[in-house]
C-alpha positions in Angstrom: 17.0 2.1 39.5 15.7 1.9 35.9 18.5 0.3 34.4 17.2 -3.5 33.8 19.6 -5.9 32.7 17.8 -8.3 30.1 20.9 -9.8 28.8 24.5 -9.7 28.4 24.9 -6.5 26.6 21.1 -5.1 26.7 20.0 -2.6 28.7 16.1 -1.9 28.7 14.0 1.9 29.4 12.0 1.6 32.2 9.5 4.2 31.1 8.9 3.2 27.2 10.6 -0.4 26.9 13.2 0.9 24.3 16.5 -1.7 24.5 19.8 -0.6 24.0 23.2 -2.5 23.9 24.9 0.0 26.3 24.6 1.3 29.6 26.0 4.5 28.3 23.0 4.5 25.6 20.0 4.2 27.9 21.7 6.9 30.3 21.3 9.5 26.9 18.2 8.1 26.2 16.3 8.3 29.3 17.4 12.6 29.4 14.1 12.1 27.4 11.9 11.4 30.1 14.0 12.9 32.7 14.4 16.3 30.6 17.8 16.9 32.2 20.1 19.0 29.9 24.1 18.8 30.9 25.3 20.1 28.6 25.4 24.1 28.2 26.4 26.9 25.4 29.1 29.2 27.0 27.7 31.4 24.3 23.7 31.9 25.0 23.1 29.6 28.2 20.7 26.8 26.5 21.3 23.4 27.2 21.0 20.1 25.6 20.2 16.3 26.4 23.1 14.9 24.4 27.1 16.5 23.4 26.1 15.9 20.0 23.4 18.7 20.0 25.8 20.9 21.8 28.2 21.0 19.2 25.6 21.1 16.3 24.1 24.5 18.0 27.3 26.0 18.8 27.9 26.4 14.8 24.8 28.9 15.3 27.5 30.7 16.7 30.6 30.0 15.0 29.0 30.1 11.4 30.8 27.2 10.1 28.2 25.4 8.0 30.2 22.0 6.7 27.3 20.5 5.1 27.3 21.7 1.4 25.1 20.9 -1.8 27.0 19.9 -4.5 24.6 20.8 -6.7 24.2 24.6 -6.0 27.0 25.2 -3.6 24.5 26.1 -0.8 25.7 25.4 2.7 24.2 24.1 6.2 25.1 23.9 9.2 23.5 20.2 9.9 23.2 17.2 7.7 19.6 17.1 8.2 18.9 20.5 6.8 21.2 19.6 3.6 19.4 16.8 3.3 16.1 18.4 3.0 17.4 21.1 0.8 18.5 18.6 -1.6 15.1 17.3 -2.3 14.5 20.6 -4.0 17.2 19.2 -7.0 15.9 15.4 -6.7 12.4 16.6 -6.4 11.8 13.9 -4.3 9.1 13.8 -2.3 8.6 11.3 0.7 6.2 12.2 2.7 2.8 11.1 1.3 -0.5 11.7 3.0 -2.5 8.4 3.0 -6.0 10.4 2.7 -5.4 12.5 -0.7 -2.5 11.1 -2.1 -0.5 14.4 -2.1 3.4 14.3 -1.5 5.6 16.9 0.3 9.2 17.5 0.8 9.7 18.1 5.0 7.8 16.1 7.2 6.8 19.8 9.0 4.8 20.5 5.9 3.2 17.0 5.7 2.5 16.8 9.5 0.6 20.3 8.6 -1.3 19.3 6.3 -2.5 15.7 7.9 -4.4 18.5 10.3 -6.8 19.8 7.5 -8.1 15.9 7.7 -8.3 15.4 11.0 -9.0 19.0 12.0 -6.7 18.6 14.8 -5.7 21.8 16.2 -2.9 21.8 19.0 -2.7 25.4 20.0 -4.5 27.0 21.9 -5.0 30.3 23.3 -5.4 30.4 26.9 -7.0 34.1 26.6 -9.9 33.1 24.6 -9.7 29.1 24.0 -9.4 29.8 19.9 -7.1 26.8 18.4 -4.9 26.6 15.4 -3.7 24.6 13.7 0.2 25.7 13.6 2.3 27.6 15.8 2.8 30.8 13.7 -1.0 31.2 13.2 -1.6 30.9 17.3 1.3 33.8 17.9 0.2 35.6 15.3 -3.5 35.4 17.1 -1.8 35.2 20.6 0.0 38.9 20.5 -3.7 40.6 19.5 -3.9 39.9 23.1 -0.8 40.7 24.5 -0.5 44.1 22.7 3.4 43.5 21.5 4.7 44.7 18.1 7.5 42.8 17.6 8.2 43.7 14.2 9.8 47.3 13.8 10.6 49.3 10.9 14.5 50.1 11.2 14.3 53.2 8.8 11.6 54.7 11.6 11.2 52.6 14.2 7.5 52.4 13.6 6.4 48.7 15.0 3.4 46.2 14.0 2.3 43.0 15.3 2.2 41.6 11.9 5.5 40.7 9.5 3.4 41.4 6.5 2.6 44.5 7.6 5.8 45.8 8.8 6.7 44.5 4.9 3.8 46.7 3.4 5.4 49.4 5.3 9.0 49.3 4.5 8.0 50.1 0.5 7.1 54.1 2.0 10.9 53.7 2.5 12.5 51.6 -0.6 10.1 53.3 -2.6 8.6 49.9 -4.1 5.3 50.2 -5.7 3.8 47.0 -6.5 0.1 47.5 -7.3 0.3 48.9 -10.6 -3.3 50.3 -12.4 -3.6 48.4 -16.0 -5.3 51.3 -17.2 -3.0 54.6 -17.1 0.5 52.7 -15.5 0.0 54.7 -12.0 1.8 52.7 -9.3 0.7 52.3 -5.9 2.3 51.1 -2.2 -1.1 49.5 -0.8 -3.7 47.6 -2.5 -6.6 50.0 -0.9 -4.7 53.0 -2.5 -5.1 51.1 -6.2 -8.7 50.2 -5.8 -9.6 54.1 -4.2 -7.1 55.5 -7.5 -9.3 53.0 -10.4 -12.3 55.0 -9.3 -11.3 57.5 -11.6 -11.2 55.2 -14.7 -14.5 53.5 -13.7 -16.2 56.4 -12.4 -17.9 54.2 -9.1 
């Protein structure tokens, strides 16, 4: 059993030490070693450690965001998130990275950047062993393998492995030009298609 009774009213982890004052406490806590998830979404089937982050993913479902700025009026469906957003009003900024001195907002961000010191890189791809520093970088690397488009055009159904490029895409559709030639005022969709058209004024 790895409940230890220290003393009245303090119950220690077997696996990391941690103390708590109730039996009920260590029992939630050590679902982090164990991994066991009771409690389940009738919605989507995922399950969580504690009933706390049941009912905080469950407004996923519902909508109901009950965390508003007062500020802006923007609302969240968790404290934490509001809480993060608010920094962008404050402008406070308390994550600060001991090597360079420069401050961030979310830890995420900071944690990011701490890599470009260390040149940790966490992920990595089992098809040819390259590492990255963040997730999106190693999926985006990862699905060159794979072959999968998972991003598809809804206007034509045309798919790319690449957001940016499904984005690109999309302005054959809207109709959005955004490269614009500073010499005549011709508008273009791609960059490439700009640079190929300014031939004409340079004459390269």
């Amino acid at each position: 059993d790895s409940l230890i009774r220290e003393e009245k009213n303090s119950y220690k982890c077997e696996e990391c030490g941690k103390v708590f004052k109730k039996n009920s406490l260590l029992v939630q806590h050590e679902r982090i070693h164990s991994r066991v998830k009771p409690y389940e979404c009738t919605e989507c089937g995922k399950t969580f450690s504690k009933s706390t982050y049941l009912l905080q993913h469950h407004m996923v479902h519902t909508g109901e965001k009950p965390y508003k700025c007062m500020e802006c009026g923007k609302a969240f469906n968790r404290k934490s998130h509001l809480t993060q957003h608010q920094r962008i009003h404050s402008g406070e900024k308390p994550y600060k990275c001991s090597e360079c001195g420069k401050a961030f907002t979310h830890r995420s961000t900071f944690v990011l950047h701490n890599r470009s010191h260390t040149g940790e890189k966490p992920f990595v791809c089992k098809e040819c062993g390259k590492a990255f520093r963040d997730r999106p970088g190693f999926i985006r690397h990862y699905i060159i393998h794979t072959g999968e488009k998972p991003y598809e055009c809804i206007e034509c159904g045309k798919a790319f492995n690449r957001r940016s490029y499904l984005t690109w895409h999309q302005q054959i559709h809207t109709g959005v030009k955004p490269f614009e030639c500073n010499e005549c005022g011709k508008a273009f969709c791609e960059s490439a298609d700009l640079i190929q058209h300014h031939i004409i004024h340079t004459g390269e």
